[in-house]
C-alpha positions in Angstrom: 170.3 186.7 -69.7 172.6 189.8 -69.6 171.7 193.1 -68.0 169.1 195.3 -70.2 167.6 192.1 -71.7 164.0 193.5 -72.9 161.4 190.9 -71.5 157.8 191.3 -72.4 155.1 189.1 -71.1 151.7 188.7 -70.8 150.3 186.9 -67.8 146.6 185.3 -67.6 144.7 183.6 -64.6 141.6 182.0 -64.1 140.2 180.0 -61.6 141.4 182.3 -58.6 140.4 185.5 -57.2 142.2 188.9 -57.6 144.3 188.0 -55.0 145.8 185.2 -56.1 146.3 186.7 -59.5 148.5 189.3 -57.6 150.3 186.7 -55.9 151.0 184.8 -58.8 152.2 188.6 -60.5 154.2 189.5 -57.2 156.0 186.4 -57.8 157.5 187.4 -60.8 158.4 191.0 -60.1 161.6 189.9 -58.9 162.6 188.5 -62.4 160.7 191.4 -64.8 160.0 194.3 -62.7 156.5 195.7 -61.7 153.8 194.7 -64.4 152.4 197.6 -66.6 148.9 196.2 -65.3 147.8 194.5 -62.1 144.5 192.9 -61.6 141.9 194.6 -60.6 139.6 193.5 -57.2 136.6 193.3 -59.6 134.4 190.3 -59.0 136.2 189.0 -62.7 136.5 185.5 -63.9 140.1 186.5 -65.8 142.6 188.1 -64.5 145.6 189.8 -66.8 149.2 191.3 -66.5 151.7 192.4 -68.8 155.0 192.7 -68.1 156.6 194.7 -71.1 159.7 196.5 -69.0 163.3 195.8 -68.6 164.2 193.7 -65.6 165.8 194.7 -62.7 169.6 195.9 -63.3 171.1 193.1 -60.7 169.0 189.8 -62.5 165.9 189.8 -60.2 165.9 188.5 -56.7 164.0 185.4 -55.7 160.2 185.4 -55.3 158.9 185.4 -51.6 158.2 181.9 -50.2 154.9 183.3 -48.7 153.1 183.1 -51.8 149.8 181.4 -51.4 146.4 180.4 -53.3 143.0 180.0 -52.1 142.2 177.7 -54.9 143.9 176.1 -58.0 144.4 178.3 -60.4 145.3 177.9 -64.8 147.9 180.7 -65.2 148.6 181.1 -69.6 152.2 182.7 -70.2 152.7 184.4 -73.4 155.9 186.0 -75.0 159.5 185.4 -76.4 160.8 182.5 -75.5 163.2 184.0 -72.9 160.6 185.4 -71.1 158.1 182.6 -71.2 161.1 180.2 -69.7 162.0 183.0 -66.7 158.5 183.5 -66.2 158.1 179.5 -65.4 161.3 179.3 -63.1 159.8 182.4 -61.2 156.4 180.7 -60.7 157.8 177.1 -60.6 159.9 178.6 -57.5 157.1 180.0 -55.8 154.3 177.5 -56.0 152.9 173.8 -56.8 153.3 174.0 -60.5 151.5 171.1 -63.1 152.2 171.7 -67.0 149.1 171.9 -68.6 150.6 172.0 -72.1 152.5 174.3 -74.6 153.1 175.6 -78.3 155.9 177.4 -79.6 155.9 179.9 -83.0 159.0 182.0 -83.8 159.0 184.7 -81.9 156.6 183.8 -79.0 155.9 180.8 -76.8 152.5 180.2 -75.0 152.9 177.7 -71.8 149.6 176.9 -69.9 150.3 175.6 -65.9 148.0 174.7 -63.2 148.8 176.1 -59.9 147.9 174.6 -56.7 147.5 175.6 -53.0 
């Protein structure tokens, strides 16, 4: 990936409570920058972010190891292929990661994991 690489990404949770959907977003702020949403503290049973920015100039840093989850969560990645792929490595890095499955088009890639505590 080379400096100015557009990623866009859309990021869904369920299973998990706000704050894990913001851990699981914090963790990939390093790779694509702060998220044009973050989820909410509402009492809701899906969480969303979307990520449609340009990454940090100097390639993203690495997530924090103090990420943590109160529960297994189903996180659903969404977007090019590029993003969908830095989106994994960022999670994968932070936390207990089971493929769930995946389906490629195109011009977007969808890849459903299972995150655990």
């Amino acid at each position: 990936m080379t400096s100015g690489t557009h990623l866009a990404l859309t990021l869904t949770l369920t299973g998990g409570t706000a704050a894990d959907a913001r851990a699981v977003v914090h963790s990939l702020e390093p790779a694509f920058g702060s998220p044009d949403t973050m989820p909410s503290d509402s009492d809701a049973t899906v969480y969303t972010a979307t990520f449609d920015n340009n990454p940090p100039a100097d390639g993203g840093g690495k997530p924090s190891d103090s990420a943590e989850l109160s529960t297994s969560v189903t996180v659903t990645l969404q977007g090019s292929p590029e993003a969908v792929r830095k989106a994994d490595e960022s999670i994968s890095a932070a936390f207990n990661v089971h493929e769930e499955g995946a389906a490629s088009g195109d011009q977007e890639q969808e890849r459903e994991l299972r995150l655990e505590p």
